[in-house]
Backbone bond lengths (Angstrom), bond angles and torsions (degrees), N, CA, C in turn:
res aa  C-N    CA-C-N  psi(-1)  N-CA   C-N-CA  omega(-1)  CA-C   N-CA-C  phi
1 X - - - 1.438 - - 1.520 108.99 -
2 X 1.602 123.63 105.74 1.111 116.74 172.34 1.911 129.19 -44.06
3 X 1.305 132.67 -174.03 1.468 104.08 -161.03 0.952 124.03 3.37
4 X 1.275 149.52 35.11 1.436 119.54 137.39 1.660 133.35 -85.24
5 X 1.172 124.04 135.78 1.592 133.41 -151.05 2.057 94.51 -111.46
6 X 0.874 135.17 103.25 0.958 121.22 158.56 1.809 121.54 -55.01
7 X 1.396 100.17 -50.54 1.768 91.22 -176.87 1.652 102.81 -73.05
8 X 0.921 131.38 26.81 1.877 128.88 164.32 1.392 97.88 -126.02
9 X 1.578 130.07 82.92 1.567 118.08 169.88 1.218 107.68 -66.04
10 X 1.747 114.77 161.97 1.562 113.97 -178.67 1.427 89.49 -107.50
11 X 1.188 134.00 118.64 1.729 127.08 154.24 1.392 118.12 -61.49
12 X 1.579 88.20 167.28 1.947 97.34 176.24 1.212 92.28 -166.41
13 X 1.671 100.61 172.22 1.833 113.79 -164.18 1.441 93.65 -143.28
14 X 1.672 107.14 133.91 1.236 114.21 167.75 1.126 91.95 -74.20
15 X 1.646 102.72 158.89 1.295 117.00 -177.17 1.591 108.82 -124.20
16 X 1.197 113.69 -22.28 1.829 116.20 173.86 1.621 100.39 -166.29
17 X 1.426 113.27 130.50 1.409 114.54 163.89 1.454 108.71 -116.37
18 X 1.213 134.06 137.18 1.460 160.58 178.78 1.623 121.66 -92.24
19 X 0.890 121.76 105.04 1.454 123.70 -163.31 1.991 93.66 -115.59
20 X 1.434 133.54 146.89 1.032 142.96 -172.75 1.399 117.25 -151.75
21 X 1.701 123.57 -169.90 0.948 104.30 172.97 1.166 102.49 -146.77
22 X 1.719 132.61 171.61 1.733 121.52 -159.19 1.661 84.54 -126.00
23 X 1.204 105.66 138.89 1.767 132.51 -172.61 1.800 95.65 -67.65
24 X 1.351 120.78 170.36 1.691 116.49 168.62 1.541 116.04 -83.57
25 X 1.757 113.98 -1.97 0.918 102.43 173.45 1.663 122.06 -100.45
26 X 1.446 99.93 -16.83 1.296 119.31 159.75 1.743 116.17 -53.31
27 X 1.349 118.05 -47.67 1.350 122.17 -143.39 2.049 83.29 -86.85
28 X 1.392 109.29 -28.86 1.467 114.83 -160.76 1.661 96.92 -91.02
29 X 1.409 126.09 0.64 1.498 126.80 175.44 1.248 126.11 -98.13
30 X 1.778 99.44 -21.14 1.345 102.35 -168.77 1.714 84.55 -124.32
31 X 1.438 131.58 25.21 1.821 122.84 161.17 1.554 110.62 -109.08
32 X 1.579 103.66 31.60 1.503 99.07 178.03 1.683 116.41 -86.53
33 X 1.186 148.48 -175.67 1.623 148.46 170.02 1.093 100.71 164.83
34 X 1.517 114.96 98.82 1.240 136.42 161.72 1.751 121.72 -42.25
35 X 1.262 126.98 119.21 1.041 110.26 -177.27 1.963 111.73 -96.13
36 X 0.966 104.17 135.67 1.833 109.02 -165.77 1.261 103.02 -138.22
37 X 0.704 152.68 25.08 1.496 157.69 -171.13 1.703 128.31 -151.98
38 X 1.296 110.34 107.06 1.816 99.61 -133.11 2.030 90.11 -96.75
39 X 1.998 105.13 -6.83 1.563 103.51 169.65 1.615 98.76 -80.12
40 X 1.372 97.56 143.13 1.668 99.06 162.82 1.654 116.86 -113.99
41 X 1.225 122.84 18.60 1.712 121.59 150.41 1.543 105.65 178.75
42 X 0.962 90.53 138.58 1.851 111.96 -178.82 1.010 125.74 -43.44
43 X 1.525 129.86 -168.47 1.654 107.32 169.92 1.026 138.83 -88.51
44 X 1.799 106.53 -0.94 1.517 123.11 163.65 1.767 122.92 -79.24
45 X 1.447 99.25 -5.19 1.637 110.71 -175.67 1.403 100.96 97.05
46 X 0.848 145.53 21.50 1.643 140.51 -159.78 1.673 110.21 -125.34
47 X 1.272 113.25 100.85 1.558 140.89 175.94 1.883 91.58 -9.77
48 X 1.350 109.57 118.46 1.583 114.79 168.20 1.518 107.93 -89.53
49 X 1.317 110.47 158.24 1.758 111.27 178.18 1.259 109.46 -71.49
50 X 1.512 123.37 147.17 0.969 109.42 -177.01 1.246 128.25 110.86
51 X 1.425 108.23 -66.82 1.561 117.83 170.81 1.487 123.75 -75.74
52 X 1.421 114.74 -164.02 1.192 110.45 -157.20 1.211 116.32 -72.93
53 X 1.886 125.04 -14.26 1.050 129.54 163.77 0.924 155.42 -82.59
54 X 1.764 100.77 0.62 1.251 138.61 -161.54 1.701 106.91 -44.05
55 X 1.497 100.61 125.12 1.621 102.24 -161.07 1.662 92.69 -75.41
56 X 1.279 149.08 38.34 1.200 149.73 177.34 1.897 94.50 -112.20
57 X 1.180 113.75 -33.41 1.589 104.23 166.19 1.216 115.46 -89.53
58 X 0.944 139.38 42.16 1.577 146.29 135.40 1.840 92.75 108.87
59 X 1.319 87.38 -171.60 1.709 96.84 179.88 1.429 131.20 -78.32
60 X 1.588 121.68 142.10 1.191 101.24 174.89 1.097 125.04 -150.20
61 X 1.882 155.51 161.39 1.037 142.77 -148.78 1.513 94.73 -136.16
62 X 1.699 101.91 164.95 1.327 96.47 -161.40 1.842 89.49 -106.35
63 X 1.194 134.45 -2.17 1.444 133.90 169.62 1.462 98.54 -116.91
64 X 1.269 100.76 164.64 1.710 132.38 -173.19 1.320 103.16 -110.47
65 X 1.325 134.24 100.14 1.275 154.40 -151.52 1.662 97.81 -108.68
């Protein structure tokens, strides 16, 4: 990025943060993820899109701790 100076930071100030809350029909519209992808990890072991591991449904481990 031309002018930009790392040793001169530019500050800033929040000025209002808004906190809310999402309805059950909200929370149940936007927890959908189609599954389309019938491999569930590549040839390195690593969750493919799509499938059942798809890192868009949150995290996951391969033991039960």
């Amino acid at each position: 990025m031309p002018g930009y100076n790392i040793s001169n930071p530019v500050s800033s100030e929040v000025d209002t943060v808004q906190f809310g809350f999402l309805s059950t029909e909200d929370i149940l519209s936007i927890s959908v993820k189609q599954i389309v992808n019938p491999v569930t990890f590549d040839g390195n072991g690593s969750p493919r899109d799509g499938g059942l591991y798809d890192s868009a449904l949150g995290p996951f481990t391969r033991s039960i701790a």
